[in-house]
Structure formats: C-alpha cells, structure tokens
N, C-alpha and C positions, 0 to 999 in steps of 0.2 A: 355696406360693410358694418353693420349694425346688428349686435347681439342681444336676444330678450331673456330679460329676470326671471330668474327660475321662484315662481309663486307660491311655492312648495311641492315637490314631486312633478313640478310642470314639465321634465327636460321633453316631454312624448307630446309634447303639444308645441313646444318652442322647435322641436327639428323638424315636425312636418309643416310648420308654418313658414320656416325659412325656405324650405323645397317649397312652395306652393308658389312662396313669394317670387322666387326666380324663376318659375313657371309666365314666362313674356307673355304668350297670347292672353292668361288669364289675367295677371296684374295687373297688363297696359290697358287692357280692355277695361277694368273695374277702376283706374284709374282715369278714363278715358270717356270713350261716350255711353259708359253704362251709370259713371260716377253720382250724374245727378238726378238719375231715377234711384240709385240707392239712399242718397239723400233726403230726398222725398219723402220714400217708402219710410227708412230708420226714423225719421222726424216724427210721420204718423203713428207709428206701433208703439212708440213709446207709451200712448193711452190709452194703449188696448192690449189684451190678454189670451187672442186665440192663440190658433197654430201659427196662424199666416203670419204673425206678428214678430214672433219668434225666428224661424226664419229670416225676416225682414231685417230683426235687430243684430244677426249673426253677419247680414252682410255689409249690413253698417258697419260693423266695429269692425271685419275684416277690413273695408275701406279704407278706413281713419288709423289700421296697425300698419296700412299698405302707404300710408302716406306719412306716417311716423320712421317708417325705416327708409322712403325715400328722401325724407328731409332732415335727418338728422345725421350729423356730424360722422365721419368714417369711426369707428372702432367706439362708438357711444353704444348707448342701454335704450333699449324703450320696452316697454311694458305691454303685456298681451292680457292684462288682468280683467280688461271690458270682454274683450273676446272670448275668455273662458267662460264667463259669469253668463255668456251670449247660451255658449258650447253649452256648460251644462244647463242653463233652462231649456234649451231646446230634447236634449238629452241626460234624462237624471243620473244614467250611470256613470259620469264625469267628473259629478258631487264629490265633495271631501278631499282629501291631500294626497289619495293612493297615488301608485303609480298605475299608470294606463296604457294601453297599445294604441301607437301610433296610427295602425293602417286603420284603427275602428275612426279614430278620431278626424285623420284626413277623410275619409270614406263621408262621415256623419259633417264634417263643414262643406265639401263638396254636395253632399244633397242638401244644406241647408240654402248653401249658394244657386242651386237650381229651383227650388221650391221658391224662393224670391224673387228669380228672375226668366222665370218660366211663363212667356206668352200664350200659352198655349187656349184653345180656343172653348165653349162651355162645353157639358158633358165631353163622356169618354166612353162611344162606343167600341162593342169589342173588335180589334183585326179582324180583316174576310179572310174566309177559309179559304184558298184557291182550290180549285179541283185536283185529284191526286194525279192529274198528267201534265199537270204545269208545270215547267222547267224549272228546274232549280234557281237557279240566278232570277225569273222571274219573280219565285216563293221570298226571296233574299231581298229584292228591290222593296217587293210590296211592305212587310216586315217593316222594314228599314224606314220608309217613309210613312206609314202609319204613326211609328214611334216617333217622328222628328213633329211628325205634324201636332201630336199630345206634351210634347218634351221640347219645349221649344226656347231652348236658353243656351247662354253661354259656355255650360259645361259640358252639352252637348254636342255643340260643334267644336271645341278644342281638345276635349277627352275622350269621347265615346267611339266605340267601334264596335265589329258588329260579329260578335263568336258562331260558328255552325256547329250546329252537333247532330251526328250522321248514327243513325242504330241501324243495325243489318241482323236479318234474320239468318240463321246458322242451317236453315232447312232450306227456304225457297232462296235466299238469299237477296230478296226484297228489300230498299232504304228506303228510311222515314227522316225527312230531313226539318229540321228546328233554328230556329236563327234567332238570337237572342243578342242587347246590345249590353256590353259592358264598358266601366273605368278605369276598371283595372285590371291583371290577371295576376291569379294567385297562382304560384308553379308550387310544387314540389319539390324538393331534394332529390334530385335523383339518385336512384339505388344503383344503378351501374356507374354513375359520374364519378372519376378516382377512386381511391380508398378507402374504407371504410374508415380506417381512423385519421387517414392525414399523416402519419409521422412522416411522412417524404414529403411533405407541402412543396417543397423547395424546389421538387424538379415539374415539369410540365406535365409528364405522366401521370403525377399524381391529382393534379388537379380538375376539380370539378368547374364547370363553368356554365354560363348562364345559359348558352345555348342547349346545356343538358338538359337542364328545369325545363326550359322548352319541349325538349322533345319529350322528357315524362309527362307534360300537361297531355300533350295531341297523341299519346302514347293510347292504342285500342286498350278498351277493358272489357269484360266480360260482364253481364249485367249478373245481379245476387238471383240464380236459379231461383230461389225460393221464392224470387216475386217476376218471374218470366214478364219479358214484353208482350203486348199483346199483337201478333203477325197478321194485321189486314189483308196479306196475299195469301195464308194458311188460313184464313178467321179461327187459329187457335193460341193461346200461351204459348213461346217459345224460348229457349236461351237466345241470348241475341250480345252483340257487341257492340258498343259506342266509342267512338269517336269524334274529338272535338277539332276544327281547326278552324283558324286566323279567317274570317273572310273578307272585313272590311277594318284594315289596320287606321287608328287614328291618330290625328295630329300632336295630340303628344300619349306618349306611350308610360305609361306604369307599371312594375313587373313589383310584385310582393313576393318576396319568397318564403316560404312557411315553414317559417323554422320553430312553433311552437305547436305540439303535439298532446293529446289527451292519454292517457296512460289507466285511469280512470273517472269514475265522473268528479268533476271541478278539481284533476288532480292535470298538472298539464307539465313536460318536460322542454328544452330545448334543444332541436340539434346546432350544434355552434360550427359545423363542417363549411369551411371556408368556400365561397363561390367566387371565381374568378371572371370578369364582365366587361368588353370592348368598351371606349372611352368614344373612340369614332367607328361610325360603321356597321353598326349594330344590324344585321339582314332578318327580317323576318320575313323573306321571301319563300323556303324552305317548309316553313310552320302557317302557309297560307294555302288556298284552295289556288288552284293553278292556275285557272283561267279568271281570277281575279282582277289581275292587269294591273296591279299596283307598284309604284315605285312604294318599297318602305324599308329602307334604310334609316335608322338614327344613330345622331350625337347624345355623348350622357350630358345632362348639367346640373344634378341633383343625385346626393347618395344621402337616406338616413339609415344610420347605422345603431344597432343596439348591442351593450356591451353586457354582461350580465346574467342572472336568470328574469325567470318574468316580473315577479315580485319585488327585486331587489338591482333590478338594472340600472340602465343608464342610457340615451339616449342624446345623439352627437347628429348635425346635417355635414354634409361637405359639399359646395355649390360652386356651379363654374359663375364669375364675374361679369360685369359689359366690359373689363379689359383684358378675359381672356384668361385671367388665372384664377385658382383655387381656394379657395378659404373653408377653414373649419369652425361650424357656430357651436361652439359649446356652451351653452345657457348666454351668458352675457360676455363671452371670451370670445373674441374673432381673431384666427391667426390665419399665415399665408402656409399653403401645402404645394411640395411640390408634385404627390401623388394622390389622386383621390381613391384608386382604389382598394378598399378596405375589406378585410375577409369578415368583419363582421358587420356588415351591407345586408339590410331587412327591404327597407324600399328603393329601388331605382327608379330615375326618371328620365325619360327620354324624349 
C-alpha cells in the first residue's frame, strides 16, 4: 500500500506501474528467480550504450521500484524517478513533463522487460508456411510455438495469447486463416452497447459493458473494396470479410478500451461513455474459437482509470490487495474503496 510521487505529469506512469505491480505472476517472478539475472544484467549496462542495455536498465529499476513498494511502510511514497529516466531513454517520446498515455507506456516497459529477459536462441528464421490443407489448429500450434521458441521470456508466458483472424472470400467463400500473439487487446466502444449519450446511466438498460467491446472487437468487418483481398481459391481481388477471435486466451488478460479517437490528423477526441466490467467471472469463452478447450474465466485486480481530456487529464490505478480489498493509488495518496468499478476505467486487468 504504497503510493509513488507524481515527477511532474507522471500520474500515466505511476497507475500503470501500480497495475503491473499487482500483476502476481510478473512481480513475484522479477522478484524472485528472475531477480538476480536482472541484477547482473542492470550492473553491466550501466557502461554500456546500446539497445540491449537500455532494456536491461529499464528492468533494473523496475526491480528495485518493485522492491521499494514491497518494503516500504503501508501508506508511504517511493519514487519511480530511476524508472522513468529508464522509460524514457529507452523511448524518447516519454522526455519532458507532458502528460502521456498510459497503455503506450505499459506496452513500451512490458517490451522493455521482454527484450531483457528474452532467452531466446541466435538468428531468427522466418515461421514455415504449412501447406493450405493443414488444419487449422495445426496452422495455430505451429505459429504459437515458432513464437515462443523466438520470444522466450517472462512476459510471454504470463501475458501473451494467441488472436486468429479469419478473411472469407464473399464469391467462393474460401478462409485464410492468421494467428498472431498479443498483450493486450484493444476493444472498441461499442456502437450498439447502451445509449448513445448515457443520461439513463443509472438503470442497467442503459449500460454499456465490457462484454460489448468484446463483441465489437470479434465483430465481422468488410475489407476497404478499394484494396480487395487477394482470393487464392478465385486467383482474383475480391471483397472479403474478417474476423478476429480469442484463440489462445492468457494467463493474465488486459483489455484497453479505446476511448481516444482521431478527428483529424494530431487532432484526437475522447469518448468518456462509461463501460461497466465483472469484478469475478469475467467469461471469454463466447469471444474464443470453439474447439479451443480452454477454461478462461477471470477475476479483476487492477483498473487504471483516466479522468479528463488527453492533454489535460489525469490518471488514478485501483488494485485489489494480498488482503482481499481495494485501494485507490492516486500519485502518492493510497485510500481504501469499497467499489472498484469506475466508469472512467481505460485499462483493466485480469
């Protein structure tokens, strides 16, 4: 229960790090038997300058912020200043006192922490093609383990999973199937979820919720006619639809919800339409390929929440405890809640 100093415009750096930090598999882990190969690493990089080093020093200072809030005093300050200084040499657009988005910044320490801690083995040929009558789920294995065997770190087995995205051709009606791994999924706002503006918030009909964003993700789309797919079974351009769904859900789950929109170019709006989100029980059985086989239900234990426009926000975590309740980190402020669920909820974690 340990709040970090806002460093100037940091709150977008202090709520995803609190959400990361209550992320169990990663923490204990980086606390644990990964602790003193980051050590090592951060020791060495200090007198050196490539990429690798950067990296290296990002998971240092995450380490030593992960063992400043395990060790210090309930309702104390610790400071994320090495971490940032980490953050932005690794990524310059971090520099200077703006305010920032969150999900770039979790995103960008998440691949800083796999680039460090990635066994993976020398060169990096490309995935086999399987032949076009190999089974799907065979296409999905192969994929899947190609990547693990390249991506071979800690954030792959606690974060990643594994999305399909399915194009059908609208003439022969032929699929081309693509398996791709992600960290996180970014949903939508759904256009049919509640009301357009909310004035009913209050009763259950009007509300939008998470399983809608859901199903606008895996929701068909039409491809842009004007750049037709190309139909292997026609060998011509066709209109065609895609389809993305759930195939290999993982260990812990992260749903972005994209509440910042472009309007024009570097001109961006927000929609602030409240999303409403299961605390236990979370099913993405529904938004998975069928014969997946997966138990994937989750529990929530991290919301970061953005208050605000983008420029001018503000950013809050609310994390579940090891005793079971709720606290809200607002910069260096830790209080107890008895609800976590917040309509202005940008990242969950599950």
């Amino acid at each position: 229960l340990v709040g970090l100093m806002n460093e100037g415009n940091t709150c977008f750096l202090n709520s995803c790090l609190q959400c990361l930090a209550h992320t169990v598999p990663l923490s204990s882990a980086i606390l644990g038997p990964f602790s003193e190969l980051i050590q090592t690493k951060g020791a060495a990089a200090r007198s050196r300058r490539d990429t690798a080093s950067l990296s290296e020093m990002l998971a240092y200072s995450f380490r030593q912020l992960l063992k400043d809030l395990c060790g210090k005093p309930s309702y104390s300050t610790a400071s994320a200043s090495m971490l940032l200084q980490s953050l932005q040499g690794l990524s310059p657009q971090f520099a200077g006192n703006r305010q920032h988005d969150a999900q770039e910044a979790m995103r960008t320490i998440i691949d800083g922490l796999h680039e460090a801690l990635n066994r993976k083995p020398p060169g990096r040929p490309k995935c086999p093609e399987p032949p076009p009558t190999t089974p799907e789920a065979e296409i999905a294995d192969i994929c899947w383990e190609h990547h693990k065997m390249w991506n071979n770190s800690l954030t792959i087995s606690c974060l990643t999973g594994q999305l399909q995205s399915t194009i059908e051709c609208s003439v022969c009606h032929r699929k081309s199937h693509c398996f791709d791994p992600f960290l996180d999924l970014s949903l939508p706002l759904s256009k049919s979820g509640g009301s357009d503006n909310f004035r009913n918030f209050g009763s259950s009909r009007s509300r939008m919720t998470i399983e809608d964003c859901l199903s606008a993700f895996v929701a068909p789309e039409t491809l842009d006619p004007s750049n037709k797919y190309y139909c292997s079974g026609c060998k011509a351009p066709q209109i065609s639809t895609k389809k993305l769904s759930i195939y290999r859900a993982p260990s812990v789950l992260v749903l972005h919800i994209k509440r910042f929109y472009g309007v024009e170019p570097r001109s961006y709006r927000k929609d602030d339409r409240p999303v409403v989100y299961p605390l236990n029980g979370l099913d993405l059985s529904s938004f998975m390929r069928h014969f997946s086989q997966q138990q994937a239900t989750y529990d929530l234990y991290g919301v970061c929440s953005h208050f605000g426009s983008l420029g001018y926000g503000h950013y809050t975590a609310t994390c579940r405890s090891v005793d079971n309740g709720w606290y809200c980190y607002n910069d260096s402020s830790v209080t107890s809640v008895q609800d976590p669920v917040d309509s202005s909820a940008y990242i969950l974690f599950y």
